[in-house]
N, C-alpha and C positions, 0 to 999 in steps of 0.2 A: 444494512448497508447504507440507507438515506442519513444515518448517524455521523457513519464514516466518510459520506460522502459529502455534507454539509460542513465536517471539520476540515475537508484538505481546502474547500470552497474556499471557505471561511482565510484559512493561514497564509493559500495562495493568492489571495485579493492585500490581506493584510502587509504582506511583500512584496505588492506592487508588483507582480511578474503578473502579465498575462499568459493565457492559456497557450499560447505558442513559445512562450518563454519558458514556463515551467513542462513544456514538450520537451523541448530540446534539453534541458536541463538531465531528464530524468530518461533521454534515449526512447522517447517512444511517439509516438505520432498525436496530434493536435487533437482528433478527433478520439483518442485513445481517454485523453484527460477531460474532452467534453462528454463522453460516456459514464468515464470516474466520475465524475461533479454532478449525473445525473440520477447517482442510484443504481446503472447499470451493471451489468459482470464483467469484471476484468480479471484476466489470470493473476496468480496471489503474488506473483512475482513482481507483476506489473504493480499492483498495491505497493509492495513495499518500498520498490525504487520512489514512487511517487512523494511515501511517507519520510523514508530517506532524506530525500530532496529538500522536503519541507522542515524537516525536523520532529516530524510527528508520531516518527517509529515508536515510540514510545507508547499512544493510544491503543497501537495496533496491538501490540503485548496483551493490554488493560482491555481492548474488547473482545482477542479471543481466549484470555482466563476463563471467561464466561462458559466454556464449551465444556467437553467431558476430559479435555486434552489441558494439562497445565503446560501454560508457555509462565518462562519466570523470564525471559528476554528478546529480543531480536532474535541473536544465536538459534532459540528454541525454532523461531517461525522459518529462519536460514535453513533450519536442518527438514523441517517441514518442506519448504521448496526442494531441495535437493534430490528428497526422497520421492517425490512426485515426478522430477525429472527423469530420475534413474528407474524409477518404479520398485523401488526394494530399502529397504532400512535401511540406514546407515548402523554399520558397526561402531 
């Protein structure tokens, strides 16, 4: 996580949005994105709007390939959310 957390750091500084800027961006609360930035756990939902936001959806793909789960897009991780919502596979 201190990976992913050090790239949204990193894109969010580099777009000149502070932390209550890229809050409000991404629908979630200030202290929601100083926890992101820290390493801490944030629901994957909340990751992704973040990633969204920034434009970093992309990493997100690229760092959980790594798992036993192949994500080949966004889509994949979209459908991962979903099913976590609803608590059952999607068809």
């Amino acid at each position: 996580m201190e990976g992913i957390a050090h790239a949204l750091r990193g894109k969010r500084v580099a777009m000149v949005h502070t932390q209550n800027e890229l809050a409000s961006r991404a629908n979630v609360s200030k202290l929601t994105i100083h926890n992101l930035e820290a390493g801490k756990s944030v629901h994957l939902d909340t990751l992704i709007d973040v990633a969204r936001v920034l434009g970093l959806a992309h990493r997100l793909v690229k760092a959980f390939s790594s798992t036993e789960d192949t994500f080949t897009g966004l889509e994949d991780l979209e459908r991962v959310r979903e099913t976590r919502k609803r608590g059952r596979v999607p068809a």
